[in-house]
Backbone as a printed PyTorch tensor [residue, N CA C, xyz], in Angstrom:
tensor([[[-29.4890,  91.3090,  96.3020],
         [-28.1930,  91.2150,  96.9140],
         [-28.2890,  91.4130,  98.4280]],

        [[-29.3750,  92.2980,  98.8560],
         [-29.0260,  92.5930, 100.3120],
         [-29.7310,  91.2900, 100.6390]],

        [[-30.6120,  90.8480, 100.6350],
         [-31.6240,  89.5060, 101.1160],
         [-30.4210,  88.4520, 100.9490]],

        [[-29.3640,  88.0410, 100.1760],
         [-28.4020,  87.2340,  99.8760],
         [-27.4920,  87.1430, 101.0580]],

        [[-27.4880,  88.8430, 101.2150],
         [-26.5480,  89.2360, 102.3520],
         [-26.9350,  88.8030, 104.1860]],

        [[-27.8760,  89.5830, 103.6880],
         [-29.0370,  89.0350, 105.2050],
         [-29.2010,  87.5130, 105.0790]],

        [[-29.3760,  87.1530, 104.0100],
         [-30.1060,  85.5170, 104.7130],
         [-28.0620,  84.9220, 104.9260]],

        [[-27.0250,  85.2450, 104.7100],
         [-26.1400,  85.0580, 104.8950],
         [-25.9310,  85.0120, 106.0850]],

        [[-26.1350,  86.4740, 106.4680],
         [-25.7740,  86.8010, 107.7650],
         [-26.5510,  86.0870, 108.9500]],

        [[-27.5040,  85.8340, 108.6340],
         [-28.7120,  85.0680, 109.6680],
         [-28.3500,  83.4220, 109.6220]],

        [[-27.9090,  82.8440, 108.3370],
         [-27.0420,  81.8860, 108.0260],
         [-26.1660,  81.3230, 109.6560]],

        [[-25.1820,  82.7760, 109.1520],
         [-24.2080,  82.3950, 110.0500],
         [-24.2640,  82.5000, 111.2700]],

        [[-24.5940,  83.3970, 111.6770],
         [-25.2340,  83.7510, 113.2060],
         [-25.5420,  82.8130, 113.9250]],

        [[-26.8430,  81.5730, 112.6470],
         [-27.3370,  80.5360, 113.4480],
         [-26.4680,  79.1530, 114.0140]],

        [[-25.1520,  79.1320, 112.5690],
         [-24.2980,  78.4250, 112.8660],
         [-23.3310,  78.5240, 113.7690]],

        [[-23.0730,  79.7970, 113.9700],
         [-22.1050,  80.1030, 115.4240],
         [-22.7140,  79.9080, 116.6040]],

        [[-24.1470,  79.7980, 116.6360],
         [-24.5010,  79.6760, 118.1020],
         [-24.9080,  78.3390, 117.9750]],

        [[-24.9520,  77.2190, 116.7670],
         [-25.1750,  76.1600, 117.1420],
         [-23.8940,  75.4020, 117.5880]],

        [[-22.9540,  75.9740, 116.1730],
         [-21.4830,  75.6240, 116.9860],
         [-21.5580,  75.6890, 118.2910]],

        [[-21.8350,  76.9710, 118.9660],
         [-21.2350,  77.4650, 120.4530],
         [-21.6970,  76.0570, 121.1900]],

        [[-23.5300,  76.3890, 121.1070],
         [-23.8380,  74.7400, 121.7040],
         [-22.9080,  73.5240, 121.6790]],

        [[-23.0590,  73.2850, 120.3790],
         [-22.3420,  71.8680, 120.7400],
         [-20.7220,  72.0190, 121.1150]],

        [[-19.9760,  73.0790, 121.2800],
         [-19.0150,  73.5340, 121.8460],
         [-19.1290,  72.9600, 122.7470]],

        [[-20.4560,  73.9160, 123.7350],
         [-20.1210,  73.6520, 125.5230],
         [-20.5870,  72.4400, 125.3260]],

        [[-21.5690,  71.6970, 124.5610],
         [-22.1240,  70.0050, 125.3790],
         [-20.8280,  69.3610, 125.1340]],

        [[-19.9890,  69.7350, 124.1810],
         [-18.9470,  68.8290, 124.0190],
         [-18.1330,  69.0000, 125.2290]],

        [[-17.4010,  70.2060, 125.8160],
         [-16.6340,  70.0110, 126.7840],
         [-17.1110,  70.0450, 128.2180]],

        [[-18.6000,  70.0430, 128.3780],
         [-19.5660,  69.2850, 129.1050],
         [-19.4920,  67.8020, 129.6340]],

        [[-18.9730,  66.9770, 128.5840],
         [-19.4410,  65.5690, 127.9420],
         [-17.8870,  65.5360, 128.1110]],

        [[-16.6870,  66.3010, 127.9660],
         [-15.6830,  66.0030, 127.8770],
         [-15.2080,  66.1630, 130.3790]],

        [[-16.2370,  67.6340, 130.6110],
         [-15.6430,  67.4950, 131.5860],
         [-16.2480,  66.1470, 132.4080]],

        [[-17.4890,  65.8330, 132.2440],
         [-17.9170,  64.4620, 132.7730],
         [-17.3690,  63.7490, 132.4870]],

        [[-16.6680,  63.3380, 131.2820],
         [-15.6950,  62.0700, 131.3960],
         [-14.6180,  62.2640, 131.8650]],

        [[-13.7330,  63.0560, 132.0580],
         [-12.8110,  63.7440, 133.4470],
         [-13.2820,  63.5520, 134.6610]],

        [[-14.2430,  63.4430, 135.0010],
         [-14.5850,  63.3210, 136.3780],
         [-14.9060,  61.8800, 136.8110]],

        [[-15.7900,  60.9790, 135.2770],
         [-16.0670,  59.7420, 135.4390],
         [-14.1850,  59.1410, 135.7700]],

        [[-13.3620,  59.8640, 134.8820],
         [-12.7320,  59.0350, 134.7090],
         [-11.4020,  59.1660, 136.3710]],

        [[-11.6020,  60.2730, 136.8720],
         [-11.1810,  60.2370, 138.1300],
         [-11.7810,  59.5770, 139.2530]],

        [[-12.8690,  59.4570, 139.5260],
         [-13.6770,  59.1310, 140.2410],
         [-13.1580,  57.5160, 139.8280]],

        [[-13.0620,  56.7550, 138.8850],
         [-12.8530,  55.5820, 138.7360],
         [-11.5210,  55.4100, 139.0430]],

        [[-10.7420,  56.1450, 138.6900],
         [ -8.9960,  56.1130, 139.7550],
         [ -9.3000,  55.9280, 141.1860]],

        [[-10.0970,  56.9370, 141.5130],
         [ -9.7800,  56.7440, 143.3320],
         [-10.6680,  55.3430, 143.4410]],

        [[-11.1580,  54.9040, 142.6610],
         [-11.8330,  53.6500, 143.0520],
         [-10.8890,  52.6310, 142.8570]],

        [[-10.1610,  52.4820, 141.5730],
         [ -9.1230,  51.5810, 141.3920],
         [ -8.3210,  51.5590, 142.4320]],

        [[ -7.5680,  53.1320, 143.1080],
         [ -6.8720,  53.2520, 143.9580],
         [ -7.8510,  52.3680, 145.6420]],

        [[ -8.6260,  52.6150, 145.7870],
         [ -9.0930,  51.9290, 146.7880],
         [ -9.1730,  50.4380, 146.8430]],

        [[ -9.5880,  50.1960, 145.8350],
         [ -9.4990,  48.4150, 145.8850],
         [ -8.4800,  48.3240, 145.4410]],

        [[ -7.3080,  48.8480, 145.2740],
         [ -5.8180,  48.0910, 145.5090],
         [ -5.3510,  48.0650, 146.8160]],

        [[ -5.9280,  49.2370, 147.1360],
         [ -5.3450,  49.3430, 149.3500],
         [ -6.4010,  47.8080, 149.6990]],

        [[ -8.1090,  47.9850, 149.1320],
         [ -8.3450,  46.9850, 149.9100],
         [ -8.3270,  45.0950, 149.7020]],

        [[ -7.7070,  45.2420, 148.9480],
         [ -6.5650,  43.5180, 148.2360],
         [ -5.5150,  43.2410, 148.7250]],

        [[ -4.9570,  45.2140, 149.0120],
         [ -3.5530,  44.6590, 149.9850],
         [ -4.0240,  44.5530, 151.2980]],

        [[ -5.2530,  44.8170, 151.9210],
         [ -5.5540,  44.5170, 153.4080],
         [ -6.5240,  43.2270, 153.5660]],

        [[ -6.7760,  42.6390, 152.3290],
         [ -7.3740,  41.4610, 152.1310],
         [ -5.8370,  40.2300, 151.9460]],

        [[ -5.0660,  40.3770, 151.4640],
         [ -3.9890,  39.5950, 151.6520],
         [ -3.3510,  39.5780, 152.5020]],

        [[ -3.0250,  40.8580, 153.2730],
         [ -2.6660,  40.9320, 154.6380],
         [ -3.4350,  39.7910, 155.7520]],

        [[ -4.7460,  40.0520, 155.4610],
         [ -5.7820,  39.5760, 156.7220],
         [ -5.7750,  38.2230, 156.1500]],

        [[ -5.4050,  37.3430, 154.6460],
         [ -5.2090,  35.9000, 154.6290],
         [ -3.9910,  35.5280, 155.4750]],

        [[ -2.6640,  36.1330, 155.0160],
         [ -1.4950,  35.6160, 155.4490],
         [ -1.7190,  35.9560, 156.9200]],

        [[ -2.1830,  36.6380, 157.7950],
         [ -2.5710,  36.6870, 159.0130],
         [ -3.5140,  35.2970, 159.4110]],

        [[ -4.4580,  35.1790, 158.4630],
         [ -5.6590,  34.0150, 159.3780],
         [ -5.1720,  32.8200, 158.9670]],

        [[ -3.6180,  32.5580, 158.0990],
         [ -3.3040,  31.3680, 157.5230],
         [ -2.1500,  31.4390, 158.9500]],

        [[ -1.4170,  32.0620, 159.4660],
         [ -0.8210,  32.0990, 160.6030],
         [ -1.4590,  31.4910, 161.5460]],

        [[ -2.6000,  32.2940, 161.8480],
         [ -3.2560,  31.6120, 163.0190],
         [ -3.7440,  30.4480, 163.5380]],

        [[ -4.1200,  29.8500, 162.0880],
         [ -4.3410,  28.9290, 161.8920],
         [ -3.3050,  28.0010, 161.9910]],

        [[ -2.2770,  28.3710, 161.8130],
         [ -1.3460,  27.3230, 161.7790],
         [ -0.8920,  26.9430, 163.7260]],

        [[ -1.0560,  28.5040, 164.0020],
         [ -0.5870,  28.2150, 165.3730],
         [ -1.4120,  28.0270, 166.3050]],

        [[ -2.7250,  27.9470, 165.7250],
         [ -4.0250,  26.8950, 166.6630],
         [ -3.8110,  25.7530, 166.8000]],

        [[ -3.1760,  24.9520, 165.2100],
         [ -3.5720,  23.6910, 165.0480],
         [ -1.7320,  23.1800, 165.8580]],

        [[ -0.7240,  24.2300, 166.0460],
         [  0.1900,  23.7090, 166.6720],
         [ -0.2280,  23.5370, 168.4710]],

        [[ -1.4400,  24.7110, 168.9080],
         [ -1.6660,  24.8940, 170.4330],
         [ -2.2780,  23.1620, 170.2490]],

        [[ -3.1360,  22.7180, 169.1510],
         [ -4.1170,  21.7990, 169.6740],
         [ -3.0430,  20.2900, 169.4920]],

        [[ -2.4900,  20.4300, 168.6140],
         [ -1.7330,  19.4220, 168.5190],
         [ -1.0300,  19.1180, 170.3820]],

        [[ -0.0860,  20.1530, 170.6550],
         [  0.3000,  20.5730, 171.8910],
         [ -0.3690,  20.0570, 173.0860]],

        [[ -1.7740,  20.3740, 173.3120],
         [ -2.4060,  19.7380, 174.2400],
         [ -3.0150,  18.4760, 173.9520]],

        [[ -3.2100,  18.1060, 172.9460],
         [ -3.4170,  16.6190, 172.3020],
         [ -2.5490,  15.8800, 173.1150]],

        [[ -1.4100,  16.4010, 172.9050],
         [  0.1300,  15.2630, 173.5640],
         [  0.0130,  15.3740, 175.2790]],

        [[ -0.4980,  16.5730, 175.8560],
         [ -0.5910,  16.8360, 177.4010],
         [ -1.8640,  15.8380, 177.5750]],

        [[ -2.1970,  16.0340, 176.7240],
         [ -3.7550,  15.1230, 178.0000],
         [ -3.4040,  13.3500, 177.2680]],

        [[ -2.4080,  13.0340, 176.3550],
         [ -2.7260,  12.1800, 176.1950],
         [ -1.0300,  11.8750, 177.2380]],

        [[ -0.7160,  12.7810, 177.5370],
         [  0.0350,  11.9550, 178.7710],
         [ -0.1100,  12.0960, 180.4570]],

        [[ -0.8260,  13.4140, 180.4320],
         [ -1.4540,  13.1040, 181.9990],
         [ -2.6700,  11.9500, 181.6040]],

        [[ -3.4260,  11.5110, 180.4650],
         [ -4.1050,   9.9430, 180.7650],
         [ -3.2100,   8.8290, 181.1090]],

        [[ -2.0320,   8.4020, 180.1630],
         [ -1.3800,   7.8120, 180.5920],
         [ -0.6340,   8.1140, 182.2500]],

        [[ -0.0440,   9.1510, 183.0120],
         [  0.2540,   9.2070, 184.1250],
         [ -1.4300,   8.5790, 184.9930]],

        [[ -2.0560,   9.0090, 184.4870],
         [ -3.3060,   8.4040, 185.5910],
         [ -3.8690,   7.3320, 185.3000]],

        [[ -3.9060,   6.7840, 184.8190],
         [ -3.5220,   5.2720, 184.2840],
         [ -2.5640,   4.8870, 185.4110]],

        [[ -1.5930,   4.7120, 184.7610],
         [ -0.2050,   4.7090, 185.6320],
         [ -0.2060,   4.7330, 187.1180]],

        [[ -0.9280,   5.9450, 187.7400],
         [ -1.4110,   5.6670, 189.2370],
         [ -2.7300,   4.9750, 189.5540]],

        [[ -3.1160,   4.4980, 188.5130],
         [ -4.3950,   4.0840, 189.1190],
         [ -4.1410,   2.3740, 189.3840]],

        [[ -3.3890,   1.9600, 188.0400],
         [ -2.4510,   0.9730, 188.3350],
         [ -1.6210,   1.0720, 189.4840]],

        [[ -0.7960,   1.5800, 189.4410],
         [ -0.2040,   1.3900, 191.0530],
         [ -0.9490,   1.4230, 192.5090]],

        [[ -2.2860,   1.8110, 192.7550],
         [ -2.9770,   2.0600, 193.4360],
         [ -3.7100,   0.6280, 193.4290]],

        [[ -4.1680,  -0.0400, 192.4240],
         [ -4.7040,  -1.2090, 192.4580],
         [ -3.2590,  -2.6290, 192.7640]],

        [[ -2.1000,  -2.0240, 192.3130],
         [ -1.3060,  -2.9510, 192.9070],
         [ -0.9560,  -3.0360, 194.1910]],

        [[ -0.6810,  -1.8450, 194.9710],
         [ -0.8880,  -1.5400, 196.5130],
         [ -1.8050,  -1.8160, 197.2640]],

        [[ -3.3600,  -1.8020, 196.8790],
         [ -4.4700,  -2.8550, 197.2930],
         [ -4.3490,  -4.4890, 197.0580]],

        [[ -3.9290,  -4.8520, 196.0080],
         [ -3.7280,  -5.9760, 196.3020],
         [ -2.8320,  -6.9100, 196.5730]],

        [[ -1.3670,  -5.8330, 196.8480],
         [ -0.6600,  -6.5530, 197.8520],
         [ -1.3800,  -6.4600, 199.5100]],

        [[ -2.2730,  -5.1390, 199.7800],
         [ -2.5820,  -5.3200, 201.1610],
         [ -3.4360,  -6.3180, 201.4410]],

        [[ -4.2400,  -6.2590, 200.5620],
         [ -5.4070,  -7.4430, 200.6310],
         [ -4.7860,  -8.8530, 200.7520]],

        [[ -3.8350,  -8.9740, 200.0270],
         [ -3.1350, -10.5580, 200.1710],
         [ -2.0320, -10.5570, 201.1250]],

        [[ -1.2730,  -9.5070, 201.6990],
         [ -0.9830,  -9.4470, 203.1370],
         [ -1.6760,  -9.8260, 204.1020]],

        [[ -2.7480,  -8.9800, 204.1570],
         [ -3.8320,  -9.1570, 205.4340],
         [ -4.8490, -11.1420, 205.3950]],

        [[ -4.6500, -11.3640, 203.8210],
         [ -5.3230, -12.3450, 203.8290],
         [ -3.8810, -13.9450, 204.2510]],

        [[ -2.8380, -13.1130, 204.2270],
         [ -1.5060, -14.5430, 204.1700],
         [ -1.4660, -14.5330, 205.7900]],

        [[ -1.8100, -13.7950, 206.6930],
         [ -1.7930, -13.0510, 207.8250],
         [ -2.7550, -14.2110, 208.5270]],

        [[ -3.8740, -14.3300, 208.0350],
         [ -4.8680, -15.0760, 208.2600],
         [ -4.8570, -16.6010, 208.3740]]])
């Protein structure tokens, strides 16, 4: 009876401290996934700030873009009318020569 008792008692002893073990690995294993699982929030939380500063910086470079292609359009129309104005005087400059030339030559 006492050996029944003892191997009982040694029994249990061993099971409470294996319990205890897998106690702490469990809330070990439980606080690491608490931490995995925060650590993956502030990450979620970060790549939502940086999607909203990635959409920001499209609708910004789709702006710019728009108001490049209005600057280039813009000077497209300036130089294609100071060509025409110089045109325009260069013609008149060749008509003023050759009224002088056929002045000076009716003269003759």
């Amino acid at each position: 009876m006492q050996y029944s008792a003892f191997h009982l008692s040694c029994m249990t002893t061993y099971y409470k401290a294996k319990v205890g073990r897998y106690d702490r690995r469990m809330k070990e294993d439980i606080q690491s996934a608490m931490t995995s699982a925060d650590d993956a929030e502030k990450k979620v939380g970060e790549l939502n700030e940086l999607t909203k500063v990635n959409e920001d910086l499209q609708r910004q470079k789709a702006m710019y873009e728009a108001q490049l292609e209005s600057l280039c359009d813009s000077h497209r129309v300036q130089v294609e009318n100071l060509e025409k104005k110089a045109d325009n005087q260069y013609d008149q400059g060749l008509r003023h020569s050759y009224r002088c030339i056929m002045a000076i030559l009716g003269k003759q």
